[in-house]
C-alpha positions in Angstrom: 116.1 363.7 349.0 112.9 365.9 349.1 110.7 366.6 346.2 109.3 370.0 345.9 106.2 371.6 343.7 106.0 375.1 343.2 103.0 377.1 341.2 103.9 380.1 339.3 101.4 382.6 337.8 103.5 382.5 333.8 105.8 379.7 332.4 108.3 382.3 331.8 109.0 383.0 335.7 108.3 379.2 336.4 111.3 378.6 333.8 113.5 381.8 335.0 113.5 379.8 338.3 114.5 376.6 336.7 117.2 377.4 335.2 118.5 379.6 338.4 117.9 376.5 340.6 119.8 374.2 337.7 123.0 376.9 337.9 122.9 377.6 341.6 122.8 373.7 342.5 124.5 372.3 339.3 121.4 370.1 339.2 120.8 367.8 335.5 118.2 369.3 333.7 116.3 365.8 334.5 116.1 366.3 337.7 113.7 369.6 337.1 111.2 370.4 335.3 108.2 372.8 334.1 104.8 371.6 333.2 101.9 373.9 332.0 99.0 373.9 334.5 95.4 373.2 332.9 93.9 376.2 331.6 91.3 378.2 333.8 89.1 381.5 333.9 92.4 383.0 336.2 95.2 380.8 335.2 95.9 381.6 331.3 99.6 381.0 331.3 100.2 379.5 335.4 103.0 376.6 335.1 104.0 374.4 337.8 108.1 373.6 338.4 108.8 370.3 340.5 112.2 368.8 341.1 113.8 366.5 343.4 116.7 368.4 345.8 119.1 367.2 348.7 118.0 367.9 351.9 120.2 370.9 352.6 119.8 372.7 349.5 115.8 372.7 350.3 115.6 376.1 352.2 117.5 377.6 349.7 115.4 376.7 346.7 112.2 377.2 348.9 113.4 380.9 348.4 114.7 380.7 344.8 111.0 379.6 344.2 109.4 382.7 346.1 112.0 385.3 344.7 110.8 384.1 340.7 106.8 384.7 342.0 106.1 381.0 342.7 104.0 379.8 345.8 104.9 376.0 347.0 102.3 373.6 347.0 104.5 370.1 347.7 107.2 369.4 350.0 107.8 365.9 350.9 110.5 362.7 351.2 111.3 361.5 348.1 110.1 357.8 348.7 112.2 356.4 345.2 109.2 355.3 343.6 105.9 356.5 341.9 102.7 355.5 343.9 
């Protein structure tokens, strides 16, 4: 299992992706999920979509994530707990 972070420039593309990545992998909506990122001078409405994914399914939603406009910022083993 791999966890992946992507940033997207609105919450609406972030969320367009999130929902393509929860149809094309049949994936529980708790297993994805959209966050805001903290307001700057460039970043009014950036969001940030993060999810956990099987290890053959990565390379696909790598590209699900650039096709919606977002840019990956985390790729790494899922280690099963939170450090």
């Amino acid at each position: 299992m791999r966890v992946l972070a992507a940033s997207f420039p609105d919450d609406a593309s972030a969320r367009a992706a999130r929902a393509h990545l929860i149809s094309q992998f049949t994936l529980d909506a708790s297993q994805i999920s959209v966050e805001p990122l903290a307001h700057g001078r460039h970043s009014k409405d950036a969001a940030i979509l993060a999810g956990r994914f099987q290890e053959d399914a990565v390379a696909v939603a790598r590209s699900v994530v650039e096709e919606f406009g977002g840019r990956m910022v985390i790729d790494i083993e899922d280690g099963g707990s939170n450090a």
